[in-house]
C-alpha positions in Angstrom: 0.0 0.0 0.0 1.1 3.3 -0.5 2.4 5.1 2.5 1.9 8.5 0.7 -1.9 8.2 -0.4 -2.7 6.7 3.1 -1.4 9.7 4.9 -2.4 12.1 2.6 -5.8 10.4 2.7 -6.0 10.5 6.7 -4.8 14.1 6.5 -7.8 14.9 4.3 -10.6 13.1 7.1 -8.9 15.0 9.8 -9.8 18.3 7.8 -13.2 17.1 7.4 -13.8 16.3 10.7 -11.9 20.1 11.6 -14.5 21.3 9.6 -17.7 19.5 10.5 -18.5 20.4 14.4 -21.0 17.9 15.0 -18.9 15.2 14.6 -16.5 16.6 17.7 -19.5 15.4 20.0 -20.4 11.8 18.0 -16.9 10.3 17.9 -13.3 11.4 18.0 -10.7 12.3 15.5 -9.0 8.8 15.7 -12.0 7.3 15.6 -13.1 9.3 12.4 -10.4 8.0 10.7 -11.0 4.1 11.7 -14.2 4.1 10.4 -12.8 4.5 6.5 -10.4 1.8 6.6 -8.8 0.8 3.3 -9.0 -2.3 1.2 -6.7 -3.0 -1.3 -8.3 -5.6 -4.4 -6.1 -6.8 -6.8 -3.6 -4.0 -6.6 -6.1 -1.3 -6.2 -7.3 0.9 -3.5 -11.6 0.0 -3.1 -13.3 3.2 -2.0 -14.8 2.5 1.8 -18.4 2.3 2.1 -20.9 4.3 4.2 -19.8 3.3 8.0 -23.2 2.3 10.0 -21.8 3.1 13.4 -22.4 6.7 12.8 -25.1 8.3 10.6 -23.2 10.8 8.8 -25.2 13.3 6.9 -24.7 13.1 2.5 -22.3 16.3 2.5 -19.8 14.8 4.7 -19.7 11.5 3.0 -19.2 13.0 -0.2 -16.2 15.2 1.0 -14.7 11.7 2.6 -15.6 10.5 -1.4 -13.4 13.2 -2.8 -10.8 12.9 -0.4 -10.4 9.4 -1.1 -10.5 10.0 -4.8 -8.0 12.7 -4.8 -5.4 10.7 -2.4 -5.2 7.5 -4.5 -6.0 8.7 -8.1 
């Protein structure tokens, strides 16, 4: 797995979380992060799915989307 696109996809969840106050009072920052773990198939990354232990509202799972996308593309 890439090192890189891992941090630099962590990095981008952290910024999300920064920027989404709700979440400070559903779950932590490392916590955040654990719930988009990711899967590598056949050499490639797979794009994590929509966690159920937290209901997270379609604008913030989009950003998560794109922060995935623009890490390991």
């Amino acid at each position: 797995m890439d090192q890189y696109a891992q941090r630099l996809f962590e990095m981008k969840l952290a910024d999300i979380y920064k920027r989404t106050e709700w979440l400070h009072y559903e779950i932590s920052l490392e916590g955040f992060i654990n719930l988009f773990p990711v899967e590598i198939r056949k050499g490639k990354p797979v794009r994590p799915d929509r966690p159920g232990e937290i209901d997270l509202d379609r604008d913030t799972f989009l950003a998560v989307m794109v922060a995935f996308k623009q890490a390991y593309s």
